[in-house]
N, C-alpha and C positions, 0 to 999 in steps of 0.2 A: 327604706321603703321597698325595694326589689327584693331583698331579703322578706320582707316579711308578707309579700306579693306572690313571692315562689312556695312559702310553707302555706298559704294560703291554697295555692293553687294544687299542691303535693296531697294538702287533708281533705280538697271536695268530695272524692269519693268515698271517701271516712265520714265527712258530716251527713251522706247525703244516708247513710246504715242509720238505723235507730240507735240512739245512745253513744256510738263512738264519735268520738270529740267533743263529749258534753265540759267536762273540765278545762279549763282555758289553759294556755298553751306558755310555757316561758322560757328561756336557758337557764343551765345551771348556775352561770356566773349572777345572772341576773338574782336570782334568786339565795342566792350567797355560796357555792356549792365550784369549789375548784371541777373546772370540765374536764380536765387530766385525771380526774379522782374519778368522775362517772366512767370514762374511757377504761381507765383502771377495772374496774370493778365487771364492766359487758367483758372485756376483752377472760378476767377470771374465769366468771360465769360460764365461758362459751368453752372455756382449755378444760373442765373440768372433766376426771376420765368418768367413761362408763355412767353418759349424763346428755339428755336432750334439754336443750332451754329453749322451751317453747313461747312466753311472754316475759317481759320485764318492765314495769315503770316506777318510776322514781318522782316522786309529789314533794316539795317542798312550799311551803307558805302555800297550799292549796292547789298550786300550780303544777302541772307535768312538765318536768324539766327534761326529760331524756327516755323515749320507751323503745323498746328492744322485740321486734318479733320475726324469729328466725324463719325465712322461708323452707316448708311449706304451708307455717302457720302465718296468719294473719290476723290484726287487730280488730278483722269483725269479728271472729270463730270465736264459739263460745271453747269454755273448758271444763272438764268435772272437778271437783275440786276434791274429792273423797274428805277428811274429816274435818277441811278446812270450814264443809257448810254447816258443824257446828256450832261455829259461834253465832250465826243466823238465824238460829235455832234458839240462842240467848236469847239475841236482842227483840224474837217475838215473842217470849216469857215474858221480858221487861213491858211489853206495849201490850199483854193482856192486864200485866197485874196495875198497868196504868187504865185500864178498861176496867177494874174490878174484876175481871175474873179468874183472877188467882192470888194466890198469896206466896210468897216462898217458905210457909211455914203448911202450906195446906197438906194431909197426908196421900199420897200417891194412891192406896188400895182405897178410899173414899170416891174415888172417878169412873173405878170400877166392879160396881158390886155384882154384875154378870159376868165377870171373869173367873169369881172367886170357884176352882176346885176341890179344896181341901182347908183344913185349919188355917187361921191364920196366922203363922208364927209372932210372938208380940216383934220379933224385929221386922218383918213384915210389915207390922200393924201402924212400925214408929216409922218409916222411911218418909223424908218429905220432899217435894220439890226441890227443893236446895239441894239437897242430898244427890240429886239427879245432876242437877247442875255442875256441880262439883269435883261428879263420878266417883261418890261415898255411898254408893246404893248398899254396900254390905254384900252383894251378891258377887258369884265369881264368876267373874267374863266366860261367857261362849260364845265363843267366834262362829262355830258350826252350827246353832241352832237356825238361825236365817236360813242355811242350808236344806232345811229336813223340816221345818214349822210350815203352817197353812194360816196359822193364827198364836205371830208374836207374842201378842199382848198376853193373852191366855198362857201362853208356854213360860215367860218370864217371869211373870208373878207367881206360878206354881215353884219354882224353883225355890231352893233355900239359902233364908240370908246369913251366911254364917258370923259374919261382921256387926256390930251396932251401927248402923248410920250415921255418916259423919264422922265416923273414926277412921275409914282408911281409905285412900286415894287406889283405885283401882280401875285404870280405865278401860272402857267397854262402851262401844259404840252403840248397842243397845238401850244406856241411860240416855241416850239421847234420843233414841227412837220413839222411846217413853212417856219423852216431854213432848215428841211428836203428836203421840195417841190424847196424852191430855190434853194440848192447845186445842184436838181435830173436836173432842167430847165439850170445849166450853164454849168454843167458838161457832161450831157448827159446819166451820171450814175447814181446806188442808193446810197445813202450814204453810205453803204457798202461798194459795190461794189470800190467804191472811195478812201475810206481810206483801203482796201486791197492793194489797187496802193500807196498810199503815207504813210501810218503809218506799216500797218499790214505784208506787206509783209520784209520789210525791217528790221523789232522789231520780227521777226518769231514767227506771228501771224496765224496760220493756223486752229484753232480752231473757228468759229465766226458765228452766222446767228441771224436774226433781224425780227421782225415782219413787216408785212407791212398793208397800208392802202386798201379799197378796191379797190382802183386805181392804188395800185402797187409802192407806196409810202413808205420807212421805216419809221416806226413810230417816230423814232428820240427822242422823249421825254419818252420813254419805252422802253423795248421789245429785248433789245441785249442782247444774249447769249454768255456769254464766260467761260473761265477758270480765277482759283482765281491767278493763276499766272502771266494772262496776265492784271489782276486788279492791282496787282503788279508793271508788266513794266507801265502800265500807270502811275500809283504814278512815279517812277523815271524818266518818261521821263516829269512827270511835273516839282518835283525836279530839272532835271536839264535844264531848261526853253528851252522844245524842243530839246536837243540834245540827240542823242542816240549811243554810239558806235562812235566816232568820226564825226558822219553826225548831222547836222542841219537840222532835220526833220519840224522843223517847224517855222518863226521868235520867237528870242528870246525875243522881246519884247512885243510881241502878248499875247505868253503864262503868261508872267510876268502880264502884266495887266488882262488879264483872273481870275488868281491865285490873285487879289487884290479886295483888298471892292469898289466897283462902283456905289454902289446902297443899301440902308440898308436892303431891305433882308424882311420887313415889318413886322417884332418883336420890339419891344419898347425894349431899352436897361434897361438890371435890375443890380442890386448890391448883391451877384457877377454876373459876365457873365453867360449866357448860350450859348452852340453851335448852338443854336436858333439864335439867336439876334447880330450877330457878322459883318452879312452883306453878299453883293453877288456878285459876277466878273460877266464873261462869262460863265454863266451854272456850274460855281464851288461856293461852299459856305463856309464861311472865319466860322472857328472854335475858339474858346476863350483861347487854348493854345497860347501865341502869335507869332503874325507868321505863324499860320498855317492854311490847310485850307483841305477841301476835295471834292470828288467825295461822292452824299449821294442820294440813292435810300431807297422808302419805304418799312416796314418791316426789316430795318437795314442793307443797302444794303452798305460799307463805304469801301473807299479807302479815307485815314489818310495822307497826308505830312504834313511834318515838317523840313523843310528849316535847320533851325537852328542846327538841331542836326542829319541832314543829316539820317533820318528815314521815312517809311513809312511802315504802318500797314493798314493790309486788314481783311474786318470782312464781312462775309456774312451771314444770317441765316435767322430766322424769327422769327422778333419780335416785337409787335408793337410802344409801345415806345425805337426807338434805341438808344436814347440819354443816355442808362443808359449801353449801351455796350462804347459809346466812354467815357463815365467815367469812365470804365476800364483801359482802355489806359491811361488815366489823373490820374487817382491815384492809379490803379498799378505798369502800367509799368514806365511812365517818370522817377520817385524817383529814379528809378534803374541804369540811364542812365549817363557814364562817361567820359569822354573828353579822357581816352587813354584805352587801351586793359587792361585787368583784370586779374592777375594769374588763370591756369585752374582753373574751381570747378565741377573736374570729378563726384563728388558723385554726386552733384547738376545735371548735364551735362546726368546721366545717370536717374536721376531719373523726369527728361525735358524727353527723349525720350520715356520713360515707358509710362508717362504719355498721348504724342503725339502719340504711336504708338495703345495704348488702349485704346484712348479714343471712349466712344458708345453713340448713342442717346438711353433711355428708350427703353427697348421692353417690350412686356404686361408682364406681372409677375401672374405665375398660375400653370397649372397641363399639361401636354401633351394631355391627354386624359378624356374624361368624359362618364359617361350613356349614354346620348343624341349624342357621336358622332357616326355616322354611316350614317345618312340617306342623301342625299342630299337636300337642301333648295330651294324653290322658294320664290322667294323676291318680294315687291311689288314695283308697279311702284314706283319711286325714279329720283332726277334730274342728281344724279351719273352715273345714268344707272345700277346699278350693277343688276342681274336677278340669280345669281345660286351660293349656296356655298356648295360644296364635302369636306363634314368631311372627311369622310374616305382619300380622296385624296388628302386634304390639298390644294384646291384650289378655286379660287375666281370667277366669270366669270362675265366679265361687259359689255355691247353695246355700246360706247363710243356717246353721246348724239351730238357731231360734227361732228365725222366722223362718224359714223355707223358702226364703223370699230369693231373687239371681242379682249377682252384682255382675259387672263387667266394668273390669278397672281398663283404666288407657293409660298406657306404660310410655312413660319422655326419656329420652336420649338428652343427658347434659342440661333437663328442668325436671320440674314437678309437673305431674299431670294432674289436675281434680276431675274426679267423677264422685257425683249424686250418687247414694249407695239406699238400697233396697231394703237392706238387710241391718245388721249389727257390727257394731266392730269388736274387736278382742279385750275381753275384761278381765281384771284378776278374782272378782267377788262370781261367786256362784250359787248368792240367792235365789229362793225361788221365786218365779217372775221377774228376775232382774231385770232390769232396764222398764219396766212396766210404767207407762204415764210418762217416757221420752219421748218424745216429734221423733220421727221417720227421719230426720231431714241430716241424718251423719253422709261425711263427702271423704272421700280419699283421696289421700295425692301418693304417686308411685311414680317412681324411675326405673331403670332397669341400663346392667352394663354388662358385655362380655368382660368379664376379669384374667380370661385365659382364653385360647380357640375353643376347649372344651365344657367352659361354667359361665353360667348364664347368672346375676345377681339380681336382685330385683326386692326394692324396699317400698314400703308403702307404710304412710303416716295419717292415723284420723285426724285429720288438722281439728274438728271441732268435737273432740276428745279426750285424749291425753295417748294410748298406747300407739304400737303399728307393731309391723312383722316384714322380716327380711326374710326371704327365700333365695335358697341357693340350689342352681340345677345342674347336676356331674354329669354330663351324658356319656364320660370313661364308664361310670358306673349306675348308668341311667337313676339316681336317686333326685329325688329332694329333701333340702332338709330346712325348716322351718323354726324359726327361732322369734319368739317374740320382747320387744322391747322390753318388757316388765322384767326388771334385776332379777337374777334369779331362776327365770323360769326356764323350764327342761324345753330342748330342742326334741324334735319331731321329724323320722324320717322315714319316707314313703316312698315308692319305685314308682316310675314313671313309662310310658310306652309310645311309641309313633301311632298316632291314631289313623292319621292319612295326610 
């Protein structure tokens, strides 16, 4: 009874956020799931190099048996999911063509006869929704056009399909952008807006916004924000093919083939498997546990079903090879997993919540204070925008390079600080209007540590985001140099000055 008085008492200010703690609550033993094995698996997750792990929850029989969120994230923050939202994308295909208004046989360039520029190639003329679905549009991926287009729709359809439809898996974020514009032309709505009517509102989904195109389009194949929770109901309402809470949210044999290999996926099958090469439904991708399959956004964006042993795990962070998070899952936690309930393993049980309730991302590691702190800094031009850093006041000041808007971060010694942000945080897409039809409402958390008497470090995380940026300041060599989270991406360094 005090055990279950204290997790009571731990979740109030989670039940009291819309939406988090909607799923009831259970341990792993209870639920059949060695606690050593989930332990296993957080403890993986978190050692992994050159790797944020931002959420983690772990569903069995319906239940959340163990969720993981590293501070300075937290289980209210939403998160983008990049292409994880299109399988979302699917299951409102599924709940139009359960409304009549579509088919998966309907042809794509019949939705749009004011787009049409030129001839219409007959592969063109054959491509059908499924086709989209599947990402067999016959067209060749450009990444760049979002980039340099005013009007998607227009620009994709002029392009040529060198492929027959349906004969070659080629994925491209854009087929699902597609299925965007078609839901928006039958519905009358955004795709959003759409499945707030038929999934979101009914799954008490009130947490949710989506990027859109410069026409006012959601992007469909990126760009939805939500909570790891509601990554979760997703997993179980694939689990249990569309039903949720006694309603048929969606046909059940829609979702079933969705959730099935349709198409190979365009990886050569190796020995052993990879969750590469497994294959591809409706915007969902078949995983190498058998049986199973998931929702998979880049930077390791993963909602995990597993059919068979009635589970689903949610992994969010960034990383850039994620395949090495869902081998976590495969060879931590599975091993763990048992056909009936497990006697308690209180010591285990208590030292799962330790773990989950303390778990931190790195903060800089140094001195509070140095020589050099006092003056404030002028920073050089930079594509961050950042222009003034107040030692003494422990704060950041940046121009936000989209909006023009002013942030002013508050920098912790030995925590995370959140500040309400004005502006944008740092993206790796460089759509035009990116972020377009997001809420204002992104927050940062930042620390900051002398690492030597002379460098100043200072990291800062969009907890209801996914990226951040660590700055580093030489005042040997008065530079800064800026480095963003996203694998990969080139550091940036700018000279700095005493302002007064």
């Amino acid at each position: 009874m005090k055990r279950q008085l204290f997790i009571l008492l731990a979740l109030l200010p989670l039940l009291l956020t819309a939406q988090v703690g909607d799923l009831p609550r259970s341990t792993p033993a209870t639920e059949g799931i060695s606690t050593q094995a989930v332990i296993n698996m957080m403890d993986s997750l978190m050692a992994l190099p050159e790797c944020d792990i931002h959420h983690v929850m772990v569903v069995r029989h319906g239940k959340v048996v163990a969720e993981l969120h590293p501070a300075p994230f937290r289980a209210t923050d939403s998160h983008t999911l990049y292409s994880a939202s299109k399988t979302f994308v699917s299951l409102a295909v599924g709940c139009a063509i359960d409304d009549n208004l579509l088919r998966l046989d309907d042809r794509v360039m019949t939705f749009f006869p004011d787009k049409r520029t030129n001839r219409v190639s007959d592969n063109m003329a054959a491509m059908t929704v499924r086709d989209l679905l599947m990402m067999a549009s016959g067209v060749k991926p450009d990444w760049t056009m979002r980039n340099n287009s005013l009007d998607w729709v227009k620009d994709w359809l002029a392009k040529p399909v060198d492929n027959a439809p349906g004969s070659l898996f080629q994925y491209d974020s854009m087929c699902t952008f597609m299925l965007s514009a078609i839901l928006q032309r039958v519905t009358g709505q955004t795709m959003l807006e759409y499945l707030q009517k038929k999934l979101f509102e009914p799954m008490h989904i009130t947490i949710a916004d989506w990027e859109s195109s410069p026409d006012g389009i959601n992007t469909g194949g990126w760009g939805l924000r939500v909570q790891a929770e509601t990554m979760a109901k997703l997993g179980l309402l694939l689990l249990n093919k569309g039903r949720w809470e006694g309603q048929q949210l969606i046909n059940a044999d829609y979702v079933e083939a969705a959730c099935s290999r349709l198409i190979d996926g365009g990886a050569k099958e190796t020995t052993p498997p990879t969750d590469g090469n497994q294959g591809y439904g409706y915007q969902v991708w078949q995983s190498k546990w058998p049986g199973s399959y998931r929702a998979d956004g880049a930077m390791g964006q993963y909602t995990v079903v597993v059919p068979q042993e009635d589970l689903v795990v949610v992994i969010l962070g960034m990383k850039l090879y994620g395949h090495e998070e869902l081998a976590c899952i495969w060879n931590q936690l599975m091993p763990g997993l048992k056909a009936e309930p497990i006697k308690p393993e209180k010591k285990l049980q208590t030292k799962l919540d330790k773990l989950c309730a303390r778990a931190i991302l790195q903060l800089p590691k140094g001195k509070k204070k140095s020589a050099h702190a006092g003056p404030i800094l002028k920073i050089g031009s930079n594509r961050h925008g950042f222009l003034y850093l107040s030692i003494p006041g422990n704060e950041l000041v940046r121009i936000d390079n989209v909006s023009g808007k002013k942030d002013m971060f508050d920098l912790g010694y030995g925590e995370w600080r959140y500040t309400p942000m004005n502006g944008y945080p740092v993206y790796s897409i460089n759509a035009i209007n990116m972020m377009r039809d997001l809420k204002d409402d992104f927050v940062a958390a930042a620390a900051y540590a002398w690492t030597s008497s002379s460098t100043l470090e200072v990291r800062i995380h969009y907890v209801n985001w996914i990226s951040g940026t660590t700055l580093v300041f030489d005042f040997d060599k008065h530079e800064l140099t800026m480095r963003d989270t996203y694998p990969n991406s080139k550091p940036e360094t700018v000279h700095f000055v005493v302002a007064r």
